[in-house]
C-alpha positions in Angstrom: 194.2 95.8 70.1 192.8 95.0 66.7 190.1 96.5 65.3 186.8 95.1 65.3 184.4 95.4 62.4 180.9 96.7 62.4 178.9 93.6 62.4 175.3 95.8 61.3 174.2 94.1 58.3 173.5 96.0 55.3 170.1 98.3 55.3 169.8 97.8 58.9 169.8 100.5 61.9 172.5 101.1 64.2 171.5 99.0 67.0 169.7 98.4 68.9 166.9 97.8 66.5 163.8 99.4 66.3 160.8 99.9 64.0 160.8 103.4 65.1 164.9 103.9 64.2 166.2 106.9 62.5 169.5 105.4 60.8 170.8 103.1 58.2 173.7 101.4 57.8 175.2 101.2 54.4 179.1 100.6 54.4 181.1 101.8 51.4 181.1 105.4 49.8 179.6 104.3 46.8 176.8 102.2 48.5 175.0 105.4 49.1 175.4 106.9 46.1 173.9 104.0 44.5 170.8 104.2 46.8 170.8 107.7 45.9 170.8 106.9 41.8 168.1 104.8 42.6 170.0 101.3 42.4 166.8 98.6 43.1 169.4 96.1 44.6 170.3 98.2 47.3 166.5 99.4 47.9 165.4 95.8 48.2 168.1 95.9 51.1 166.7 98.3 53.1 165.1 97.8 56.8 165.4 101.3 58.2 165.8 105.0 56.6 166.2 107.9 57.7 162.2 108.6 58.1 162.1 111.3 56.4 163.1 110.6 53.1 160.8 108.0 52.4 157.9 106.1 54.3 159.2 103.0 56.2 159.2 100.6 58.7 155.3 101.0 60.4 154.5 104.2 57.5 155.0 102.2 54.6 153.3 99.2 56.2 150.2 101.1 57.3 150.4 102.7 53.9 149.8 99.4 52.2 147.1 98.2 53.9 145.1 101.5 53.6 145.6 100.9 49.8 144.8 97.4 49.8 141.5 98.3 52.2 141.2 101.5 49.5 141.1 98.8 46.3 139.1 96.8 47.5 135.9 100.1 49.2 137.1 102.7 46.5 139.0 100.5 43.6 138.6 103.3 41.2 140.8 107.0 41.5 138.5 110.1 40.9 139.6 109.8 37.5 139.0 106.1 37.0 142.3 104.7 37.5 142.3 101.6 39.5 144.2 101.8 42.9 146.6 99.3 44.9 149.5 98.6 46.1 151.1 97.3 42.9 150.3 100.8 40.8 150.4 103.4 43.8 152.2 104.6 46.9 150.5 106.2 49.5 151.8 109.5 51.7 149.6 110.2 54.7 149.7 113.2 56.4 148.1 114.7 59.8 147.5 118.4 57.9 144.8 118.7 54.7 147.7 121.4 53.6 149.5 118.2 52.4 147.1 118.3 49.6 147.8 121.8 48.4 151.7 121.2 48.6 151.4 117.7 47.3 149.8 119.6 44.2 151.8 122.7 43.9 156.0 120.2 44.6 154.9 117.9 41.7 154.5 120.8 39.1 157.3 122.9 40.5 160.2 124.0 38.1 162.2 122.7 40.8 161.4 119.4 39.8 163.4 117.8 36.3 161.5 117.7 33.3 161.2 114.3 33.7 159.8 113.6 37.0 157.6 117.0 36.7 153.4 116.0 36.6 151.9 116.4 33.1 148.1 117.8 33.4 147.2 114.2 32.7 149.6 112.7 35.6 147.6 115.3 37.8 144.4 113.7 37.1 146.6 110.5 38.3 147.7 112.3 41.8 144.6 111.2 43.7 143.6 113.0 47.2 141.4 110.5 50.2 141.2 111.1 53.7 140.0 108.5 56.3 139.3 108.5 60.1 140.3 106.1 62.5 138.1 106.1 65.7 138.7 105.0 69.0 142.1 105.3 69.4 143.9 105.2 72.2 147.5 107.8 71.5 147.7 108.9 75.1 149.9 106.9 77.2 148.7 106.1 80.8 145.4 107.7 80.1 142.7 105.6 80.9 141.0 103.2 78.7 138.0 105.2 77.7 140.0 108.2 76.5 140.4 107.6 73.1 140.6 109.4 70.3 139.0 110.1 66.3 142.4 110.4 64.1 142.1 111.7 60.5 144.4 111.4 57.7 145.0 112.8 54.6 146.3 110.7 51.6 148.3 111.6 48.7 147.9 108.5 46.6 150.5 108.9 43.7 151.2 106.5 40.6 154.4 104.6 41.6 155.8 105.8 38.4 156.0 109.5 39.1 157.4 108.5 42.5 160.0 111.1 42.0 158.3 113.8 40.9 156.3 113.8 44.4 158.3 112.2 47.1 159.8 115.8 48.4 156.8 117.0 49.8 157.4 114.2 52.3 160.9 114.6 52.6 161.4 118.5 52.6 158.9 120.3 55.0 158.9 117.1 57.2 154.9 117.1 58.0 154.4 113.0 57.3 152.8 111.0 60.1 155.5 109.3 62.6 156.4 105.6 63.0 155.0 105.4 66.0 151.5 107.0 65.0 151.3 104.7 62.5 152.0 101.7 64.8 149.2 103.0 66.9 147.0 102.8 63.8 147.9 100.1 62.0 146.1 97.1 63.9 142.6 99.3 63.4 143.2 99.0 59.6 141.0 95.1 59.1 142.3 92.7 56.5 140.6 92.4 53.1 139.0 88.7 54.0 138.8 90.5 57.9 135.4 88.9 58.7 135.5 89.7 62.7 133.1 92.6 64.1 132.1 95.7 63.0 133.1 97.3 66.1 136.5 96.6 64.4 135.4 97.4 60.9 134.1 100.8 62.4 137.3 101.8 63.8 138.6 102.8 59.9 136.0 105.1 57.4 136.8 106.2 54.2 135.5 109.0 53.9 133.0 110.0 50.9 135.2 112.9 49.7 138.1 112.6 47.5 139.8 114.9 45.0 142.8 115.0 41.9 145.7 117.1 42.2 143.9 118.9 39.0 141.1 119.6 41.5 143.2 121.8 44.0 145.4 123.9 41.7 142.1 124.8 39.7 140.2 125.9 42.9 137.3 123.6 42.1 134.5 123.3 44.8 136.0 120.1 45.8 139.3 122.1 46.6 137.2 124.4 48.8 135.5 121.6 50.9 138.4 119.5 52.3 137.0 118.0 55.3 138.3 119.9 58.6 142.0 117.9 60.7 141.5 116.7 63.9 144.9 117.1 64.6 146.1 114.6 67.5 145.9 115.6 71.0 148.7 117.0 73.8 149.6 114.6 76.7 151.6 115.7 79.5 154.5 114.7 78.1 154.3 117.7 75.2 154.3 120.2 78.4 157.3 118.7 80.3 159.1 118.4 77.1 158.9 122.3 76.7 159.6 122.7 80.6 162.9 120.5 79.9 163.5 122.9 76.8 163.1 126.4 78.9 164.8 125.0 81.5 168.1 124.4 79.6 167.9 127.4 77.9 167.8 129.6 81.5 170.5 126.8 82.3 174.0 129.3 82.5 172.7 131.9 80.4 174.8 134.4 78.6 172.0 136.6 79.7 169.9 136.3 82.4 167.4 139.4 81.5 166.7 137.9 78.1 166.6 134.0 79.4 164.7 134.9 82.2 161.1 135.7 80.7 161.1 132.6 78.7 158.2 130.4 79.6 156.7 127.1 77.9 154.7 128.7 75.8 157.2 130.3 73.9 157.9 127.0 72.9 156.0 125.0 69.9 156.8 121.4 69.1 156.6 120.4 66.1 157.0 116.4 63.9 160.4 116.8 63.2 163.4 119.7 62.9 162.0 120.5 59.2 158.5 120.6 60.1 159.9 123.5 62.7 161.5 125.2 60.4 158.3 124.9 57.3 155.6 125.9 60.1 157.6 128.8 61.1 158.1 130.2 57.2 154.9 129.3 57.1 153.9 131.8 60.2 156.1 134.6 58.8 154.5 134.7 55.4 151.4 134.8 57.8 152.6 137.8 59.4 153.4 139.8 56.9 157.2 139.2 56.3 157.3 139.9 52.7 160.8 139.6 51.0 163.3 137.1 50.0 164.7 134.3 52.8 168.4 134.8 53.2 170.2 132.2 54.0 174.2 132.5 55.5 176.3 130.2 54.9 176.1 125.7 54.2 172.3 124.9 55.3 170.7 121.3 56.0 169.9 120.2 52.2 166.1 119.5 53.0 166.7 123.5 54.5 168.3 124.3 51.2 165.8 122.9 48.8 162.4 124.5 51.0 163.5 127.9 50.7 164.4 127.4 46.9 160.6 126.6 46.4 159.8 129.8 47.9 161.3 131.6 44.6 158.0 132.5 42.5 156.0 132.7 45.5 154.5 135.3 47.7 157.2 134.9 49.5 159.6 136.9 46.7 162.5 134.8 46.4 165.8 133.1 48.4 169.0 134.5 48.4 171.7 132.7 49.5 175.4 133.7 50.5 177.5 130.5 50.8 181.0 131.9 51.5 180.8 132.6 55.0 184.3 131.8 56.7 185.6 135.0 56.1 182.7 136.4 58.3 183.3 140.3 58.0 183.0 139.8 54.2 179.7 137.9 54.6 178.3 140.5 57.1 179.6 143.3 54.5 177.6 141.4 51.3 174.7 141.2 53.5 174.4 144.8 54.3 174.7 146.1 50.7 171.7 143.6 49.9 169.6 145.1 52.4 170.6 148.5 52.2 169.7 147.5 48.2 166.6 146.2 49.1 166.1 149.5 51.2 166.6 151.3 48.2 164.2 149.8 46.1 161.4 150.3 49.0 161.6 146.5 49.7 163.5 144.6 52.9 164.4 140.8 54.2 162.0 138.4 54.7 163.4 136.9 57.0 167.2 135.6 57.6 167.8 132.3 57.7 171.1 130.6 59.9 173.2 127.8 61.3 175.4 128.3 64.0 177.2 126.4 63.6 176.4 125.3 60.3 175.9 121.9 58.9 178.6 120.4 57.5 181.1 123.0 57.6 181.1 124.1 60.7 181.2 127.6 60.5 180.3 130.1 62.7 179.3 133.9 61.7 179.6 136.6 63.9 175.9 136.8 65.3 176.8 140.3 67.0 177.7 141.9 63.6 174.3 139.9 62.0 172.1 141.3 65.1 173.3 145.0 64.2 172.3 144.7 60.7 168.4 143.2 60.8 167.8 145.7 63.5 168.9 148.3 60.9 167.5 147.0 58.0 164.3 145.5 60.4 164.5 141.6 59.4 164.1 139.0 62.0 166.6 136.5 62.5 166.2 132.7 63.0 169.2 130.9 64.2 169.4 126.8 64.2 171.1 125.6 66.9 170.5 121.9 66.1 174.6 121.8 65.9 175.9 122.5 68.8 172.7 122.2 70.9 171.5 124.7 73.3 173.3 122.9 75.8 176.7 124.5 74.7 175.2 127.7 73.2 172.9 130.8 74.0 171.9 132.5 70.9 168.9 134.3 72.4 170.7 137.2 72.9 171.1 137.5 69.4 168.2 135.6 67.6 164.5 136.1 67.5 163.7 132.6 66.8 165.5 129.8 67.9 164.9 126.6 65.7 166.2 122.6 66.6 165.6 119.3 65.5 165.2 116.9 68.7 165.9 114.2 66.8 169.4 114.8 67.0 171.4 115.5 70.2 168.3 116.4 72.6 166.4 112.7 71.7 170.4 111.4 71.4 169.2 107.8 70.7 167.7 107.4 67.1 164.3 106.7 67.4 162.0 109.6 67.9 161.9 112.5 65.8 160.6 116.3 66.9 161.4 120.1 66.3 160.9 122.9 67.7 160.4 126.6 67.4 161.5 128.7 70.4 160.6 132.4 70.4 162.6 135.3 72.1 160.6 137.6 74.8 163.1 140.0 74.3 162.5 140.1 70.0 160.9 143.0 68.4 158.4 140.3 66.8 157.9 138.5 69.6 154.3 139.6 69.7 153.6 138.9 66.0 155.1 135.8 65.8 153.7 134.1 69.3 149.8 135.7 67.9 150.5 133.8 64.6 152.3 130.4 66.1 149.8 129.9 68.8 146.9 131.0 65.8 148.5 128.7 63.5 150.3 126.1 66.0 148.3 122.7 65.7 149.6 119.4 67.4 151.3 116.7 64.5 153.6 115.2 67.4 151.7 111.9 68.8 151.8 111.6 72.6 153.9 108.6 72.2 156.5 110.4 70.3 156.2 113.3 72.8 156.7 110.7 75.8 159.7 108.6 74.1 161.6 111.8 73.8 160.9 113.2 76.9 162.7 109.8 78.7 165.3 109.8 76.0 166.1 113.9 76.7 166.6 112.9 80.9 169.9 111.9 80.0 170.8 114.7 77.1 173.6 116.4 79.5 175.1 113.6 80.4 175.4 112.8 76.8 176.5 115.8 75.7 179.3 116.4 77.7 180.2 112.8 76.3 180.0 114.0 73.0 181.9 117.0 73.6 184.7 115.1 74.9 185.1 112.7 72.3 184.4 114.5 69.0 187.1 117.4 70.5 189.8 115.1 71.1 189.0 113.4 67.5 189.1 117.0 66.6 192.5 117.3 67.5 194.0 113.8 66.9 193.0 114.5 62.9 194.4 118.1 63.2 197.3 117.9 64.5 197.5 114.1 62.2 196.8 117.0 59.0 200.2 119.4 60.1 202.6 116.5 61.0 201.7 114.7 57.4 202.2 116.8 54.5 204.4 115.1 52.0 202.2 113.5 50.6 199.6 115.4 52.2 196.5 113.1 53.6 194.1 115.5 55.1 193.7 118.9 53.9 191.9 120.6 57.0 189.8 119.5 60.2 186.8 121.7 60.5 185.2 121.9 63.6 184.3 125.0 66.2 187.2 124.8 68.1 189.8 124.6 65.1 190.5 128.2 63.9 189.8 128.5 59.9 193.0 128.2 57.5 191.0 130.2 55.1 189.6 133.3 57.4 191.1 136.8 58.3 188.7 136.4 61.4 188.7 133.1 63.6 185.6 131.6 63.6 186.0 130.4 66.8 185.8 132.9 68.7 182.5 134.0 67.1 181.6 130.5 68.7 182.7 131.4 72.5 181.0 134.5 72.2 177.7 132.2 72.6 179.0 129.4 74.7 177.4 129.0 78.0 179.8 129.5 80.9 181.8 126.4 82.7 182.9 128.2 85.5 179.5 129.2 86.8 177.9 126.9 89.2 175.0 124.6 87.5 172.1 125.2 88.8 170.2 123.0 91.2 166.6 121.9 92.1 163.7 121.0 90.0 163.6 120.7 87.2 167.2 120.0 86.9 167.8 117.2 89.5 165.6 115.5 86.7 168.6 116.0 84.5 171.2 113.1 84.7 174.5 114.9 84.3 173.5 118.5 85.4 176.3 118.8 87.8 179.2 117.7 85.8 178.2 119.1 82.4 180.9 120.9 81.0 179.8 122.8 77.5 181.9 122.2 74.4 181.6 122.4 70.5 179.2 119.3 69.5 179.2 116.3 68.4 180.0 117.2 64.3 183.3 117.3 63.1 184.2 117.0 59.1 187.5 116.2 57.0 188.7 117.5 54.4 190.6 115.5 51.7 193.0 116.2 48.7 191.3 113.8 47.0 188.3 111.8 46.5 190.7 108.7 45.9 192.0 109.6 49.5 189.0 110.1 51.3 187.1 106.6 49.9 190.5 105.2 51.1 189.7 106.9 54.6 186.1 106.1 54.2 185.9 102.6 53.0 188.3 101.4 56.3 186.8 103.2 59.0 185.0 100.6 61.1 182.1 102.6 62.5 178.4 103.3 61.8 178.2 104.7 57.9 175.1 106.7 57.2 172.7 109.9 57.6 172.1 111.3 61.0 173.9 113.5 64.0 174.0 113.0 67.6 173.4 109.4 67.7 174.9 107.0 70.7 177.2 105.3 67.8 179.5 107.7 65.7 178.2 107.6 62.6 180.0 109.0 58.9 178.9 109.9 56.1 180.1 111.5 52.1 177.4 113.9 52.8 178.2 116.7 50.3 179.2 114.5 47.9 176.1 112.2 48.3 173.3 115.3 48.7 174.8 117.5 46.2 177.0 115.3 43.8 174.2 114.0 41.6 173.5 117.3 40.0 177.1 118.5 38.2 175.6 122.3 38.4 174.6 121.9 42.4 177.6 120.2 42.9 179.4 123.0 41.5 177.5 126.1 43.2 178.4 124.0 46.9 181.8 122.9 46.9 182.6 126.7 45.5 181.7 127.8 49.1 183.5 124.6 50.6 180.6 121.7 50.8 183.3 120.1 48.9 182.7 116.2 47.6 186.1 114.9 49.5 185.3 115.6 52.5 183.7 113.4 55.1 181.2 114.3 58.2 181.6 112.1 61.5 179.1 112.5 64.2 181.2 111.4 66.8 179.1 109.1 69.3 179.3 107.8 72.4 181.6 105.2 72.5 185.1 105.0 74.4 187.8 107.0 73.4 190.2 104.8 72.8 188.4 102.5 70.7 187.0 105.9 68.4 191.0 106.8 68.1 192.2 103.5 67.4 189.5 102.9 64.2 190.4 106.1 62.9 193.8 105.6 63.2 193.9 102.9 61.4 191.7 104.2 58.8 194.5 107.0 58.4 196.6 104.4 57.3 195.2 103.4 54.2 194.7 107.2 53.4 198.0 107.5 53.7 198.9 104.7 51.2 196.2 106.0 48.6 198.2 109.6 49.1 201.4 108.0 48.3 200.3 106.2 45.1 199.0 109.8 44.1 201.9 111.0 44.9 203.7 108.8 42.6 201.4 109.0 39.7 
């Protein structure tokens, strides 16, 4: 059978295609990094994006015309600059916080000298917030329920893109695609010259603001005009039902699963908008200290906590070595028994089990032990392995996931969540502050697309499980039988002990697995779930490769005929250089990573859901150029 190419054209999502998708397609290693070093050509190219990174698709269209409608009712900034589309972008948000953190990113020493705001670019960072009225976000409701949405602008100068674009991209609290689809008809053309019913349905409203305005504390800064926040649907409550209902699904413990109930549960925009909200909550309650984090993090992950350093939040510490777990756990305790010492403890601890791109496991009983000693609370994401596979209530206090990945499965919806244990110490502080602080950012449509999408999540899981363990496997067992030259230098994934461990990660993995041999439960809710029956739990969908080489690995990379770009748990397996394109930039950042193993060779597949056969036939034949690029090494 010969290999058939991907036939997704440049810039484009896997299919099938939709404004609302969450991947790109952009074949070639260096295609991304070129995106990434902000090559025009290849941004000209672009159809979908991961949402998060930038506004797209219905965002950047909706954006455009509130600038347009903006130049022509308010041409002039609060400073006097003139406002469009050709000198500004536009960021909206849901929350007026966006303002304050729109502020506080673009002066950050976080940010390179270059790209940081001046005190003159703040007077350029320009603040609006408009209402749309009579919407109708609720799906099925009838046509008389509508709704007033407001949103908050950040209008920036195209120029200083950079310098503001990751308070969209790291705590995740932008507007959807599909929210913005809702309100993008109400926005009327410049020339519109139909009704005023229409023209009513968008105000701008009176008050507006510089980024100079907010850090000062001006009376402006004061009198930001109150959210509306978007309303709940019953689609936001079933989705919660589904989530407590696969968590009591084969518990590792019943006592601790049992209590759980919906309202432990909070929803939130997207898997970084979880995990901001919930720092966000902490602080709230009192959790003074640094955020330790264990082990590789999500980058966006990475880069939130580092802007916690200055704050009241007292700093990030990070430990990045964690395969050798019992040397991780040992570090850990010094720093807290050190914190101890000085009358100070954890904020909070921060981890992924297992993590993301490594695919490491700690051991979570050892972690448990030591932040009930040293009184921390402990937030484990699971957005890895999915709590389909793995129970880590037993351990954890908060449970964090992105539903975009796995749970949603199909690309095109994006939600997180924040998932509380009954049985945690802070359980009562933390559900007093969430359900104080909670507000609703996911749009009933979202909230109803991934509630149909999530019917079929077992079924596609066990799918997944299947396919990315037996790729697992192939590639292992492929990295021991071809040594001289050597093509692959390791297979990391859950089931695959660690070459470079005194303790197998593995089994810290197990520990938490949920049980195949006990009976699935039946009745509702679960008859709802296709593939409750059969589900069998595994180790996820993520798997990574290591190379000797970065020669070697573009070899791999550049002749593997599947999906190429960002994302996990998507129907179509999907690679990606990730270290190497989120941390390769930066010759320091590169550095500090690959010395804990986010190394630039290696490559991260998010195996999908097509036929085994076909996956093992593309990558085998991708192994074969590998192997020629090893040999030419080898004769260098």
């Amino acid at each position: 059978m010969t290999v058939k190419p991907i036939t997704t054209p440049l810039g484009h999502s896997l299919p099938p295609h939709t404004p609302h998708a969450v991947t790109v397609h952009l074949p070639g290693w260096d295609t991304f990094l070129r995106l990434r070093d902000g090559d025009a050509e290849i941004g000209k190219q672009l159809k979908s994006m991961y949402p998060r990174f930038s506004p797209l698709s219905c965002v950047k269209e909706l954006a455009i015309k509130l600038l347009t409608h903006l130049s022509t009712t308010f041409p002039a900034s609060e400073s006097g600059i003139k406002i469009s589309p050709t000198t500004h972008g536009c960021l909206p948000f849901i929350s007026p916080d966006a303002f304050s953190l729109a502020a506080a990113h673009c002066i950050s020493p976080h940010r390179p000298a270059e790209h940081r705001y001046s005190e003159s670019d703040l007077l350029q960072l320009d603040f609006r917030v408009v209402d749309f009225s009579g919407v109708s976000l609720v799906p099925d409701a009838s046509a008389a329920t509508t709704e007033k949405v407001r949103l908050f602008l950040v209008l920036y100068p195209l120029a200083k893109a950079k310098g503001i674009m990751g308070v969209w991209t790291n705590p995740g609290i932008g507007i959807s695609t599909r929210l913005a689809e809702v309100l993008l008809p109400l926005v009327p053309p410049v020339d519109d010259e139909n009704t005023k019913h229409e023209q009513d349905q968008l105000n701008v409203l009176e008050w507006t603001a510089t980024a100079s305005d907010i850090l000062s504390g001006t009376d402006k800064a004061q009198d930001v005009p109150e959210p509306t926040y978007l309303p709940e649907s019953a689609a936001h409550e079933k989705v919660r039902e589904r989530i407590v209902a696969l968590c009591q699904r084969i518990p590792r413990d019943a006592e601790i699963a049992a209590p759980l109930t919906p309202k432990d549960v909070f929803l939130y925009t997207t898997g970084m908008a979880a995990v901001f909200r919930l720092q966000e909550a902490l602080l709230k309650a009192g959790r003074r200290g640094p955020v330790v984090a264990l082990g590789a993090v999500f980058h966006s992950t990475f880069h939130l906590f580092e802007e916690v350093e200055g704050t009241e939040g007292e700093g990030f510490k990070h430990f990045g070595e964690c395969e050798d777990s019992d040397k991780v756990m040992d570090q850990l305790e010094e720093y807290a028994k050190g914190l101890k010492q000085k009358g100070r403890k954890v904020g909070y601890l921060f981890v992924e089990f297992p993590s993301n791109p490594l695919l490491v496991s700690v051991d979570l009983g050892r972690l448990r032990k030591i932040a009930d000693e040293y009184d921390f609370p402990v937030v484990v994401d699971d957005t890895v392995a999915s709590f389909c596979n793995i129970d880590v209530l037993p351990v954890a206090d908060v449970v964090v996931s992105s539903l975009t990945k796995t749970f949603s499965g199909f690309a095109d919806v994006m939600a997180g969540s924040v998932l509380l244990s009954p049985s945690s110490r802070y359980y009562s502080l933390l559900s007093s502050t969430l359900t104080t602080t909670h507000h609703n950012a996911l749009s009933p449509p979202d909230a109803a697309h991934l509630l149909s999408n999530s019917s079929s999540y077992l079924a596609r899981s066990n799918t997944h499980n299947l396919n990315a363990q037996k790729l697992a496997s192939l590639l292992h067992t492929y990295s021991t039988t071809h040594q001289s030259p050597r093509v692959i230098s390791r297979v990391l994934y859950p089931s695959i002990p660690s070459t470079k461990s005194s303790t197998a990660g593995t089994a810290y993995y197990r520990q938490y697995m949920r049980s195949s041999a006990t009976p699935a439960p039946t009745g509702p809710p679960y008859d709802e779930m296709e593939g409750n029956q059969d589900f069998k739990p595994g180790f996820g969908c993520l798997l990574s490769i290591d190379f000797p080489s970065k020669r070697i690995a573009k070899a791999f990379y550049n002749h593997l005929h599947v999906h190429q770009g960002p994302h996990l748990g998507a129907h179509l397996t999907l690679v990606l250089p990730f270290n190497d394109l989120l941390w390769g930039a930066e010759e320091r950042e590169s550095k500090y990573h690959a010395g804990y193993g986010a190394v630039p060779e290696q490559v991260r597949v998010s195996v999908g859901l097509e036929e085994w056969e076909d996956l093992k036939e593309v990558f085998e034949e991708a192994l074969k150029y590998a192997e020629e690029e090893a040999l030419k090494e080898a004769a260098y």
